[in-house]
N, C-alpha and C positions, 0 to 999 in steps of 0.2 A: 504493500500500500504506500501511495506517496501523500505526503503531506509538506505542502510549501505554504506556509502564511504567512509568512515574519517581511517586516517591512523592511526593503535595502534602498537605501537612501542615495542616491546618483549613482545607481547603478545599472538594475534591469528595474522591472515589476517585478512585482510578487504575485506569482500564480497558484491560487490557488486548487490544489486539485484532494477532494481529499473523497476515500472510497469508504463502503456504511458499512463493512465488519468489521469497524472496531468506534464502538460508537465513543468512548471516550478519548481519542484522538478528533473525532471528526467535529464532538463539541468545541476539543479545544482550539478545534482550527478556526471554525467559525467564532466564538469568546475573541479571538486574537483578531478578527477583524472589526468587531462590536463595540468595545470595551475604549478604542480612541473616540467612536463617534459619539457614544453615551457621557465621555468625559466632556464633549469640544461642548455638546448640548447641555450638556449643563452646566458648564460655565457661561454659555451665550443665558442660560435661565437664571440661573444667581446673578449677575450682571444686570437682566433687564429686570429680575425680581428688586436689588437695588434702587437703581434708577424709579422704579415705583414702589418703594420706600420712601426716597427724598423729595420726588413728587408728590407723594400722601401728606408731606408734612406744608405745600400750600394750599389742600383742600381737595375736596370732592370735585370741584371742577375740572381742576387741573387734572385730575385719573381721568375723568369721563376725555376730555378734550385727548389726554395723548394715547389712552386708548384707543376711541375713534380712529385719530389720526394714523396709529399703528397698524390698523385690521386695512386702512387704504394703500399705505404703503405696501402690507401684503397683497395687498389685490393686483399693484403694480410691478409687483416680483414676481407675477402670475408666468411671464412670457419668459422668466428669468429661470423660475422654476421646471418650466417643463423643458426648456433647453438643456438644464442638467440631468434633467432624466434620460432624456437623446441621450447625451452624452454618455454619462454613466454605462447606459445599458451598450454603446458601439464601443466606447473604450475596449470595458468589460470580455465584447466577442473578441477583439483583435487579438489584447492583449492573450486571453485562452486561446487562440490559435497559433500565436507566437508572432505575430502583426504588429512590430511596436511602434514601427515607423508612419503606420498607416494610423496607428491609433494616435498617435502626437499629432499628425496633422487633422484631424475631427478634433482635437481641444483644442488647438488655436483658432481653427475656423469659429467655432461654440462661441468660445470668448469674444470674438470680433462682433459674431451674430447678438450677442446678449446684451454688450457694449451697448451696439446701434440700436437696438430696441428697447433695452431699458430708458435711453434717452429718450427716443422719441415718444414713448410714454409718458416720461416721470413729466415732460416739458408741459401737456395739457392741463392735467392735475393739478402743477401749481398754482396756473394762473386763476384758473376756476376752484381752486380748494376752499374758499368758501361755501361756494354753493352746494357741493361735493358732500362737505362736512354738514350745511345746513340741512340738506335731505334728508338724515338721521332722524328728525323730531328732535333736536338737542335744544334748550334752549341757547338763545343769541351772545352769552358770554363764554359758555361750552364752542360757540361757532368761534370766535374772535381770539381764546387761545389755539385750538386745532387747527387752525388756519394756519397764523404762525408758526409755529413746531413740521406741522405736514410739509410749509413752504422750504424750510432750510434744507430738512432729511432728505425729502425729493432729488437734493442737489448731490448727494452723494451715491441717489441709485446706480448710476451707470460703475461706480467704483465697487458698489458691492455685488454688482455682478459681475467683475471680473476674478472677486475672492471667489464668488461660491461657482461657480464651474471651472475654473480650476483646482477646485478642491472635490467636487463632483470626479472628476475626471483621473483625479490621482487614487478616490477613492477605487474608482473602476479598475485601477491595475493594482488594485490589494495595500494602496499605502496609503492609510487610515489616519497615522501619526503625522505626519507634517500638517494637513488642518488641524489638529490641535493645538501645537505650540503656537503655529501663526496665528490662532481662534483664541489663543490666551492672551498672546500681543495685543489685538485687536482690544478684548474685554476690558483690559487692564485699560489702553488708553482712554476708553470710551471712561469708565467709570473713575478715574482719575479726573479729567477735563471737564467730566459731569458736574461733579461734586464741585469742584473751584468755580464755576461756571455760573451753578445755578445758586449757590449759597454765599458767593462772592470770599473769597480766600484770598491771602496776600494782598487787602488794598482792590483788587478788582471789584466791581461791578456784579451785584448779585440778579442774574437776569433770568432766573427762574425758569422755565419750561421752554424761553429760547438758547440758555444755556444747556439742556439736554441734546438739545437737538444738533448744535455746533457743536459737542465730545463725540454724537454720534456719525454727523458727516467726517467729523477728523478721524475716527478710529476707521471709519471705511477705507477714506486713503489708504490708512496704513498698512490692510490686508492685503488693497490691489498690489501696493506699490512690492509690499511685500515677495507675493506671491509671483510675479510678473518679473522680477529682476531673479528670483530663483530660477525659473522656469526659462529664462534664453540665458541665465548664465549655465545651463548644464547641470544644476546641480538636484532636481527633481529626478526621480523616474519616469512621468512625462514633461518629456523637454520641448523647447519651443525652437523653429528653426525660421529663419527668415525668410527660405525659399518660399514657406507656406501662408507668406503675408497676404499675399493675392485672393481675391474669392473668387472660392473652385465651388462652382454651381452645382456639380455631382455632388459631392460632401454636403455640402447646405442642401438638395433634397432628402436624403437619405434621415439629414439632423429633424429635418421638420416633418419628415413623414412618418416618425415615431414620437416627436417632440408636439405635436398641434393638437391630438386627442389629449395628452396632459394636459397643454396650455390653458381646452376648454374643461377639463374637469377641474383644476386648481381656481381657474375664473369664475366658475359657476359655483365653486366652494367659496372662494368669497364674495360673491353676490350673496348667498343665502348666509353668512354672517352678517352683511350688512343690513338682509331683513330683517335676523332676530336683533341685531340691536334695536333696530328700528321699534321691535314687538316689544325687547324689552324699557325700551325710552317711553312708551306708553301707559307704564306700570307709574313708571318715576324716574329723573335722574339718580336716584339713590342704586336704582336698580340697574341700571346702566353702569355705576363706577363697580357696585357689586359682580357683574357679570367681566370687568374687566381684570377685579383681583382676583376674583377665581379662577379663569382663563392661566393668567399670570403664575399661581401656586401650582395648579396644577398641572401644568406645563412640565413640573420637574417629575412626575410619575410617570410622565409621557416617552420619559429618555430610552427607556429600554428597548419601546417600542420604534423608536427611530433610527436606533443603533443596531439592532439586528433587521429590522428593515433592508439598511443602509448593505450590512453583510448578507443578508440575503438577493440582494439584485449583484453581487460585485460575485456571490458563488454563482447564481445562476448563470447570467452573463457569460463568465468565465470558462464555466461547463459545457454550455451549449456550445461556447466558441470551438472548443477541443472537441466539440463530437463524445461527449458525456453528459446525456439528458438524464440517466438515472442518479447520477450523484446529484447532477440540479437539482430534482425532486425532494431527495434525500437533505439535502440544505436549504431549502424550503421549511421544510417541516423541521424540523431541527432546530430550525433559527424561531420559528415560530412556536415552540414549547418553551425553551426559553426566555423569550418575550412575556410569555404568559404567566411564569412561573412567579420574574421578576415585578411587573407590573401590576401582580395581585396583589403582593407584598406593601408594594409602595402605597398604592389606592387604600389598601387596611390602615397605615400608621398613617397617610392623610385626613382619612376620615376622623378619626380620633383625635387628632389634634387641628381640626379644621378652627375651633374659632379663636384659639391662642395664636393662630398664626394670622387670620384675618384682623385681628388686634392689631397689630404689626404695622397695617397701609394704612389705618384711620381712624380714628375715634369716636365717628360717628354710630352711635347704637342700631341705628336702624342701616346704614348700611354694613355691619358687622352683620346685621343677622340675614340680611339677605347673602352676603356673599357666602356664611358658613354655610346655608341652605344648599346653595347651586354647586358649593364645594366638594358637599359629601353624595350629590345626586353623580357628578363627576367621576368623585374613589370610586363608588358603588359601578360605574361603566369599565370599569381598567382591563379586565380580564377580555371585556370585547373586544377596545381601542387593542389591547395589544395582538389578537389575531387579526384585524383590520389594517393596522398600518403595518407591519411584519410580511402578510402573503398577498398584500398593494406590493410591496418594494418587491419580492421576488416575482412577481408578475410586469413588474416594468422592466424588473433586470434582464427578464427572455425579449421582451421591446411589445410585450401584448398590454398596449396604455390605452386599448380602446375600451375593456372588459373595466377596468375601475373608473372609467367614465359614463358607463350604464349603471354600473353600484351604485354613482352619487347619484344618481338622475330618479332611481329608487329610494335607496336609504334615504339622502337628504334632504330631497325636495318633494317627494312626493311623504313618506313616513313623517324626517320631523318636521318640516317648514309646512308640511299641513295640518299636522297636531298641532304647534304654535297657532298656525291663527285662529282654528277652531279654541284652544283653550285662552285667547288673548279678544278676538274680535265677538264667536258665534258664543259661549260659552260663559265668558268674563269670569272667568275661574282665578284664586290667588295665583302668586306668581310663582309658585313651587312647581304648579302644573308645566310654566313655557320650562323648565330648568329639565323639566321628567320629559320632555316631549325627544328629548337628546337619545334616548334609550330606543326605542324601536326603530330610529337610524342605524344605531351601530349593531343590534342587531341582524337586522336586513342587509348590511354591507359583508358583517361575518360572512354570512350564510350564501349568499352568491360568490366573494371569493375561494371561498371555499371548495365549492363546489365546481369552480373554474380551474383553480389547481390541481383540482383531485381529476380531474378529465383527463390534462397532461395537453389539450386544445395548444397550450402556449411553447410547447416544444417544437413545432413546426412554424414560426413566425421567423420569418427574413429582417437583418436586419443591414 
């Protein structure tokens, strides 16, 4: 049996290959690609969990507004996000075929394509971020700071997607550990510059929640700048070559003909965040800053699930490249027992300590008790979220990103975002009910990906 996972640092990739009779090598091969992404993740979560800590302390507004403004910014990394799944998942095959030079050139292309489109994105948003943000139901002071805050961050999109597909991309040829130190760089300055920024430190200018937002565009730099001087000096396993500046129109179909079913499922997952804010701005803003520290907290239960994800599309991928679909399967399921195991854990000791720690962003009584609510409806889901985002990642690593865009199209829009309105518009039910309506989502997404991996449908997808 071979087993290669360990990350080599300017040298080749790490390929992955690892065979199912001997299951505790094949954990630990998959653990070895897991364990940097669960770290980068949650450091990016203690960082932004921070940041809304020091936010809590100007008020309820200020949560609701960078909230808000946060869940748009994701909806504008929507194009940025499924480029890295392209990615990811082509890397992935080369690299398992022994393709390394073809797979370096698909991450440069990636980065060039996510550049130019992060821009021309982030550039509309800003100008109309008012109105953007007014469409919430937010009241007009909630508009006036997220406005602000959405307009600087905006300016650092195109930087932060040069970080996350190159780190996509590295993830794809099994080297997990380089986003983490750079994901540490990044954290640090972000929450450094935060803190001086917004609290006014050394004599400066305490500029509150447009002080977040300037540590957040500066630590973006600092991952492109980072990541981008590695990667043409040689010193990455995927390296950048200059020949490949040019755009090679082959490569940019292939990125987008696996990358445009993500674009519309991550787009349409944040459209229907934006309606449940919307459902929950209806309640109250109380309920709105409530639904954004919960999000927030529980965000860090989430890691396991993102980290074997992550390892589960870079086996797949990898497997399928080399012409081994049953080890694919095999690290699928694997990565997703694990997930499960860890994410049950986490979701228990959140719950239990849900409203010590909602203490923590704000003092407000009535928005402590909303967020504990939506916090522990949240724990009580972890066991789903973690087979949902776990056999999502290895179904994108085979390049099959049509099948979790029929999931959402089920689970989220049709399951929860029609419970919410029915328990928020026809029903006028407390607001515990829009918090429960999250549950026969992630149900419904379990149970068709499931069912979608368990077929094997995704081992014959071209990529």
């Amino acid at each position: 049996m071979e087993v290669e996972a360990q990350t080599v640092s300017a040298a080749r990739p790490a390929v992955v290959e690892v065979a199912p009779e001997n299951r505790a090598e094949f954990v630990k091969a998959i653990w070895s690609l897991a364990w940097p992404v669960i770290l980068t993740m949650s450091l990016e979560s203690v960082v932004g969990l921070l940041d809304m800590l020091m936010l809590g302390r100007l008020g309820a507004q200020a949560i609701a507004a960078v909230g808000i403004a946060t869940q748009i910014v994701f909806a504008v990394n929507t194009v940025m996000i499924a480029v890295a799944t392209g990615t990811l998942a082509i890397v992935a095959r080369h690299v398992g075929a022994r393709e390394i030079r073809r797979a370096e050139e698909v991450a440069l292309q990636s980065v060039l394509a996510a550049f130019v489109l992060a821009a021309a994105i982030a550039t509309p948003v800003a100008i109309w971020a008012p109105n953007v943000i007014r469409g919430f139901g937010v009241e007009e002071t909630v508009v006036e700071i997220g406005s602000q805050y959405l307009r600087i961050v905006l300016i650092g999109a195109p930087l932060d997607a040069i970080f996350a597909i190159i780190a996509f991309a590295l993830r794809g040829a099994g080297d997990t550990r380089t986003p983490l130190w750079v994901g540490a760089l990044v954290g640090t300055i972000k929450l450094v510059l935060s803190y001086v920024m917004i609290f006014g430190v050394g004599g400066l200018p305490a500029l509150g929640v447009v002080g977040a937002a300037c540590g957040t565009v500066a630590a973006f730099g600092t991952g492109a700048l980072t990541m981008t001087v590695l990667s043409m000096g040689g010193r990455l396993v995927v390296r950048f070559h200059a020949a490949d500046l040019g755009v090679r129109p082959a490569v940019l179909r292939r990125l987008f003909a696996i990358s445009y079913p993500a674009a519309i499922e991550t787009g349409l997952m944040q459209f229907g965040f934006f309606i449940y804010y919307y459902f929950a701005a209806k309640y109250s803003t109380a309920a709105v800053a409530a639904y954004v520290i919960g999000v927030r907290i529980l965000g860090l239960s989430f890691l396991p699930g993102f980290g074997f994800a992550a390892a589960a599309s870079t086996v797949v991928g990898q497997n399928l490249g080399a012409k081994q679909p049953d080890r694919a399967t095999n690290g699928g399921w694997e990565a997703t027992k694990l997930a499960l195991y860890l994410m049950t854990v986490a979701g228990l000791v959140i719950f239990a300590a849900a409203r010590p720690i909602a203490r923590l962003f704000v003092d407000d009584p009535d928005v402590v008790d909303k967020a504990v609510t939506f916090i522990q409806v949240l724990a009580a889901a972890q066991p789903l979220m973690a087979i949902d985002f776990t056999l999502g990642g290895a179904l994108r690593g085979a390049g099959d990103t049509r099948f979790p865009l029929f999931a959402v199209l089920i689970g989220f829009y049709f399951c929860r975002l029609g419970s919410a309105y029915a328990v928020t518009f026809l029903l006028r039910m407390p607001l515990v009910w829009l918090w429960l309506a999250l549950l026969p989502d992630y149900v419904a997404r379990c149970v068709l990906k499931a069912m979608r991996f368990r077929s094997g449908r995704w081992k014959t997808i071209k990529v």
